[in-house]
Steps between C-alpha positions, in 0.01 A plus 500: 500500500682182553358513920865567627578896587681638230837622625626736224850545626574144539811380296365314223650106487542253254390177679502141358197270590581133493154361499357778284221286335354380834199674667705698718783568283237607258366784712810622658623536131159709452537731803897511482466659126208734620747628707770567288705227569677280205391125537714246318322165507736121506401193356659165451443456192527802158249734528460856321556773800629248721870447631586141526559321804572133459658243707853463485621817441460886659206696378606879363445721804690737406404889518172366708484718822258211697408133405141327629502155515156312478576222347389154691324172384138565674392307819186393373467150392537181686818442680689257362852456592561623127308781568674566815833486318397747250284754774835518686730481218387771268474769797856381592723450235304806312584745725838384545576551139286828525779565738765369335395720192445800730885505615656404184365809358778754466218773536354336761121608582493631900204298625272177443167403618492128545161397543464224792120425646363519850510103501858590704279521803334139449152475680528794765193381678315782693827690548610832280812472353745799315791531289711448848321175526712138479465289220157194577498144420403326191607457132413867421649636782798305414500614133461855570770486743757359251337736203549782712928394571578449159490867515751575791827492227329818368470658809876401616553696139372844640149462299162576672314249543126440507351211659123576367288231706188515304189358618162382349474665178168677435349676194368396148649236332852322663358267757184590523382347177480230659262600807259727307322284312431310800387751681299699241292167454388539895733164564767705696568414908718494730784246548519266767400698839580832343694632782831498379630831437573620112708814389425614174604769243373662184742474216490833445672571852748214485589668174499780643697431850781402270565778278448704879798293592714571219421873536567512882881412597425478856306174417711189534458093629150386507133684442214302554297579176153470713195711567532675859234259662446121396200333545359176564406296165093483641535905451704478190221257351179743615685810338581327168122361472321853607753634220379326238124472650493131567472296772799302674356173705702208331770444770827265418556253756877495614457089415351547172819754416758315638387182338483663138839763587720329741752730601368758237198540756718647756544808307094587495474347877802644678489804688694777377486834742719699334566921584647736239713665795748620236239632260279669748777645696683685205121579375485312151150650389299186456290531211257223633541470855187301564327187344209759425690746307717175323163301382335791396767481227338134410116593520489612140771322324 
């Protein structure tokens, strides 16, 4: 079992992943062909089982029936004004010529999942915030925004579009690689005050909310991609540590982060309150629906 209901009289679809290689794209490939769905992977450069997709020119979507886009340069690192550039750049002008592609096809596939991130919000303080929400403040905030309206010629176009607003990425591997060893050596803590609100998600159900878009019409403009109810990072950090059966008492002064991060540090002490009205209401069945249930996936891996 893949962990998504098997629906045997859904239409099968042929779906192109741009993105394919990365953790997400990985396991939405995994559960997608568990399915019965046909995944057909890009890359920029020639790969065996891969369609090219390289600047300059359309990629071949032709006879696809959806496209997910995944493809960004990641956040992490420090934020140079290079890195800046290429942060807002590759999310950008990639999913412009993802759309470009997408309506130059003369059998044009009928939706796309665009992934954006719940940094659209910027630092939503103590307040909850939902897919009706206004865009925050902030470099992210202003990324996503942008990332997000490169889009809009495909919806002008008649295509559905996703808006998948994903938030902090849980599970083995991805991310987490990084945090793990930390906190399986007992040197895990908090960060800063620990108060500021985090919304998470296994990548099992962000790969799994998007093939549940693609397979449910109704489900257009953005989806925040979160668990049902964040939590504060202090909680975050004492369910990670009893997970792995180690202690958690090393805090991370705000100083200490902002003087090694800058800017970077906003993302880890920002609050970000963020409801999955869209998911919850039209009852995507969350896999992981808790921190419990998502680092009990970690425990023995």
């Amino acid at each position: 079992m893949c962990g998504i209901c098997c629906h045997m009289n859904l239409p099968r679809l042929r779906i192109g992943v741009i993105g394919a290689s990365g953790y997400v794209g990985q396991q939405l490939a995994a559960i997608a062909s568990a399915r019965g769905h046909a995944v057909t992977p890009f890359s920029r450069s020639v790969r065996p089982g891969y369609r090219l997709m390289e600047p300059g020119s359309y990629a071949d979507f032709n006879g696809l029936d959806a496209i997910v886009n995944l493809a960004g340069e990641p956040v992490m690192g420090l934020w140079t004004e290079s890195k800046r550039r290429s942060i807002l750049e590759s999310r950008v002008r990639g999913t412009a010529r993802v759309v470009d592609s997408l309506l130059a096809a003369p059998d044009r596939p009928r939706v796309l999942v665009n992934a954006s991130a719940i940094g659209y919000y910027g630092d939503t303080g103590e307040q909850p915030v939902t897919e009706d929400s206004p865009a925050g403040a902030g470099f992210l905030a202003a990324t996503c925004k942008s990332w997000e309206s490169a889009a809009e010629p495909a919806v002008r176009a008649g295509v559905r579009v996703v808006r998948l607003r994903i938030g902090f990425v849980v599970g083995p591997g991805g991310g987490m690689s990084l945090m793990l060893p930390i906190f399986r050596l007992g040197l895990g803590g908090k960060l800063g005050n620990g108060h500021q609100w985090m919304s998470c998600i296994h990548v099992g159900d962000v790969a799994g909310m998007i093939l549940w878009c693609l397979e449910n019409e109704a489900i257009s403009g953005p989806v925040n991609a979160v668990m049902p109810e964040p939590v504060r990072n202090a909680d975050f950090t004492r369910e990670l540590a009893a997970a792995l059966h180690r202690p958690a008492f090393l805090p991370v002064p705000a100083f200490a982060l902002r003087l090694a991060l800058g800017d970077l540090s906003r993302v880890m002490l920002d609050s970000a309150r963020v409801v999955p009205n869209v998911a919850v209401s039209q009852h995507y069945p969350f896999v992981f629906p808790t921190l419990h249930a998502a680092f009990a996936s970690l425990s023995t891996k």
